[in-house]
C-alpha positions, -999 to 999 in steps of 0.1 A, spaced: -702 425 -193 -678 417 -165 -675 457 -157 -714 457 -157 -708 429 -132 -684 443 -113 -704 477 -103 -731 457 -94 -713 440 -67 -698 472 -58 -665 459 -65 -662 490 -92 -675 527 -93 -677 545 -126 -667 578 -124 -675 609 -153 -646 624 -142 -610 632 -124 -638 652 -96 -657 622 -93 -628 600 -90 -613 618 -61 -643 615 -42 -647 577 -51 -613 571 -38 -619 590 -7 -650 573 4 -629 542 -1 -598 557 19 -617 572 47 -637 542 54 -616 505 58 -650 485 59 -663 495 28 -630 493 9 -625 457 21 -663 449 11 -655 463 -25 -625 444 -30 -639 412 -18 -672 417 -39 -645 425 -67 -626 391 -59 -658 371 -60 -665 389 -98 -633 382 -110 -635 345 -97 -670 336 -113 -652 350 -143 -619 328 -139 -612 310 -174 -640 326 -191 -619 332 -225 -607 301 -219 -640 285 -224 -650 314 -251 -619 296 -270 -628 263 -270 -662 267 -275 -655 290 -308 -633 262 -322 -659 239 -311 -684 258 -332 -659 259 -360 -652 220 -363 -614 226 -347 -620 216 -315 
């Protein structure tokens, strides 16, 4: 879900294979803009998704009568 996430923002690429990869990473390389975009869109992701398990937890236990 969070991957799913993350390529949406275009903080992530999926990539089929060590080819693709390459080329990913060059597109990133060869052009400073875009890699800063994609690291902040992937910043923003992982901060929505700060203390997600966290809550997960507690809401399980909750669920369970131990919390």
């Amino acid at each position: 879900e969070v991957y799913d996430e993350m390529t949406a923002a275009g903080g992530a690429r999926l990539v089929a294979d060590v080819a693709e990869l390459r080329v990913a990473a060059a597109v990133w390389l060869d052009d400073e803009k875009l890699a800063q975009a994609a690291g902040k869109a992937g910043r923003e992701v992982v901060e929505r998704n700060r203390g997600a398990t966290s809550r997960t937890v507690t809401t399980l236990l909750a669920l369970a009568g131990s919390g």
